[in-house]
N, C-alpha and C positions, 0 to 999 in steps of 0.2 A: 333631626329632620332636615335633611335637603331639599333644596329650594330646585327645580330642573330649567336650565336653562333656554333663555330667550331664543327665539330662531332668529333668522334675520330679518326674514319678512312679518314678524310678529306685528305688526304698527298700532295693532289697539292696546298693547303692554308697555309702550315705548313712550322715552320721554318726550316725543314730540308730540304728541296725540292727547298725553294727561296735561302740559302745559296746554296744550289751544282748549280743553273743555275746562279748564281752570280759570282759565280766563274769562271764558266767555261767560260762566257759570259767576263768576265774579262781577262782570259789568250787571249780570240781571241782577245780583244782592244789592248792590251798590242803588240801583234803579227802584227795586225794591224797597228798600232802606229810604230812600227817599222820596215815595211817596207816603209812607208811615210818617215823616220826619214833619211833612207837610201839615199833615194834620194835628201832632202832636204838637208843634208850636204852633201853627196858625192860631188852632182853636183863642189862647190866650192873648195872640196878638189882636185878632179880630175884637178876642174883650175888651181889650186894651182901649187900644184904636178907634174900635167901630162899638162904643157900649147900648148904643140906643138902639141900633140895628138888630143888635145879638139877642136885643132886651122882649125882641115881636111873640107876639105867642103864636105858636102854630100848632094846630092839633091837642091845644092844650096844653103843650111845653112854649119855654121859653124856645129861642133859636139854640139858645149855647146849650142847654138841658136835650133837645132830641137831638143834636148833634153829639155831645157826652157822653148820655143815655141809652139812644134808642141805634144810633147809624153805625157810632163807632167801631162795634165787633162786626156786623157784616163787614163793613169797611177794610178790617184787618182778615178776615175768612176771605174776603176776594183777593187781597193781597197774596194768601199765603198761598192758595189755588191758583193763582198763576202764577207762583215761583214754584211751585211745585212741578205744574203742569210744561210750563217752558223747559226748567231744569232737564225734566226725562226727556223733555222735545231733543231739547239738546246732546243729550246724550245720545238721545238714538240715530240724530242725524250728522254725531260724531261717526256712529259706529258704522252709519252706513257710507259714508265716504272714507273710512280708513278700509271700506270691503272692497270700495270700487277700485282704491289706490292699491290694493293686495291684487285685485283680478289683473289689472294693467301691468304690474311689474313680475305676474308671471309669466 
């Protein structure tokens, strides 16, 4: 099975165009990654820390119980829905500026 080759104008198969969406696609995991990172140590530090605070009941839980409990997974669903959501943003507003950069260099 041969592979057919690049043209030259190809810019959306080129290694320029997978580096810069690599990238950037990289800063949002990274940004990503640390808002998860926030809450997975905070939680403990806050216990730490702040025990009397975390100790409040609200709603029937402790602080540290509906933050564990009840918030967590939304929490990590909104995370993964804008990494998801941004990613394809991204992508597609690679693809549309590698179309404009193809229209200009013909």
């Amino acid at each position: 099975m041969s592979q057919t080759p690049l043209k030259e104008d190809d810019f959306i198969h080129s290694e320029k165009f997978l580096h810069e969406l690599m990238t950037r696609q990289l800063k949002l995991s990274i940004s990503c990654a640390g808002a998860f990172l926030v809450l997975l140590f905070g939680l403990p530090l806050l216990n730490f820390f702040a025990p009397a605070f975390m100790a409040q009941r609200v709603g029937g839980f402790t602080l540290t119980w509906l933050i564990l409990g009840v918030l967590f997974f939304p929490y990590v669903w909104i995370i993964a829905r804008v990494f998801i959501t941004r990613s394809m943003a991204l992508e597609e507003e690679e693809v549309h500026h590698a179309a404009k950069g193809n229209k200009r260099q013909s």
